[in-house]
C-alpha positions in Angstrom: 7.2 19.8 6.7 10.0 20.5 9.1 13.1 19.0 8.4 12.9 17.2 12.1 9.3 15.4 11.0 11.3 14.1 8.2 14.3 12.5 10.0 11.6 11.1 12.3 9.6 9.5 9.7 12.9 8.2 8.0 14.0 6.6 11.3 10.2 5.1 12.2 10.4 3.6 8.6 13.9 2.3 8.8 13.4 0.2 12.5 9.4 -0.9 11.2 11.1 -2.1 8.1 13.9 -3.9 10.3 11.7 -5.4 12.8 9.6 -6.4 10.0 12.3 -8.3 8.3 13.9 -9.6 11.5 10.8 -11.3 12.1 10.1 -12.5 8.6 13.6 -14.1 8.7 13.1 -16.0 12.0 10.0 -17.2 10.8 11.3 -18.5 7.5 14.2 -20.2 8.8 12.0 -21.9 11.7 9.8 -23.3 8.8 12.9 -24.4 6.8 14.2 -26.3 9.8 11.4 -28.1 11.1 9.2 -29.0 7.9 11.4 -27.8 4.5 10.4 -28.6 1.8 11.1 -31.8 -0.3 11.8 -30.2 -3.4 11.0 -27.0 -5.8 7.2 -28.0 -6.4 6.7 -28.0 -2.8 8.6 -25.1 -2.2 6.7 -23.2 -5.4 3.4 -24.6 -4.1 4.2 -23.3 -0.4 5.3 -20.2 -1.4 2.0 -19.6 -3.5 -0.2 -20.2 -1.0 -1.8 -16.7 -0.6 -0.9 -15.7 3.3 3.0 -17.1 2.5 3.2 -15.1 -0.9 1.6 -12.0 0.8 4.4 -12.2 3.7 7.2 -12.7 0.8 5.6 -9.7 -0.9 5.8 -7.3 2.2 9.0 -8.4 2.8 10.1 -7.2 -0.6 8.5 -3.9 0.6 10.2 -3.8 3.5 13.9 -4.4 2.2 13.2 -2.2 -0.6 12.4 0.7 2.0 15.1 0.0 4.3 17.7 0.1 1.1 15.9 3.0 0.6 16.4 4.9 3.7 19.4 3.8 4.3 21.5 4.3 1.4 19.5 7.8 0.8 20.3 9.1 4.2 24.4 8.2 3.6 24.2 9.8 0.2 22.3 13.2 1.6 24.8 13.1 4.4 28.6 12.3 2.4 27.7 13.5 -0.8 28.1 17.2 -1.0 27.9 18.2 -4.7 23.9 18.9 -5.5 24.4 17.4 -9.3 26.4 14.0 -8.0 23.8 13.9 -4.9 20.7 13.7 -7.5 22.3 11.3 -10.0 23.3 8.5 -7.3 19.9 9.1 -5.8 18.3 8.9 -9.2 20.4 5.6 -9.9 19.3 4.0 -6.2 15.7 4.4 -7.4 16.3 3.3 -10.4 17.6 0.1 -9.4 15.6 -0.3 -6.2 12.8 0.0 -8.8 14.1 -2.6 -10.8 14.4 -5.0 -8.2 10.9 -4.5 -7.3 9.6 -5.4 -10.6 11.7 -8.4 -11.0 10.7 -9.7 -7.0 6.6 -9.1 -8.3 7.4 -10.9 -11.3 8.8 -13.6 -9.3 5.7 -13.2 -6.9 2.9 -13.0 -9.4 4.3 -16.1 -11.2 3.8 -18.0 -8.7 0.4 -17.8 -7.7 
């Protein structure tokens, strides 16, 4: 694969993760302003509901794959020392991994 395919596929992921999240965020907030809900057993039940908890779940996806590009494209491009380049990439993953688990966790606990 050419190293212009990449970049391409980098950038399509980076604004579909954006626009994804964008419209997430307006969505949630419009919900939280006209009908919130009136307290964390309301919110827990909303959230579980299976279209709401599917949204939440793809948003996690999202934000995890936007870090992702994001912060891997400004190492590749400042970080000039092969060794330091794969140990902060290794340590993004790492703790982009973790916060997947921990989001799934939340997510699967509350359905």
């Amino acid at each position: 694969m050419s190293r212009r395919a990449s970049g391409l596929r980098a950038w399509a992921v980076q604004r579909l993760s954006a626009l994804y999240l964008a419209l997430f965020v307006l969505l949630l907030t419009g919900k939280l302003l006209l009908a919130p809900p009136a307290d964390a057993a309301a919110w827990r039940a909303w959230v579980a509901r299976p279209a709401v908890n599917t949204a939440f779940g793809l948003a996690l996806a999202a934000l995890l794959l936007h870090a992702w590009v994001g912060v891997r494209d400004v190492i590749l491009d400042y970080v000039h020392s092969p060794a330091l380049r794969l140990a902060l990439l290794a340590l993004v993953l790492l703790a982009l991994a973790a916060f997947a688990w921990w989001g799934l966790r939340i997510l699967v606990g509350l359905t």
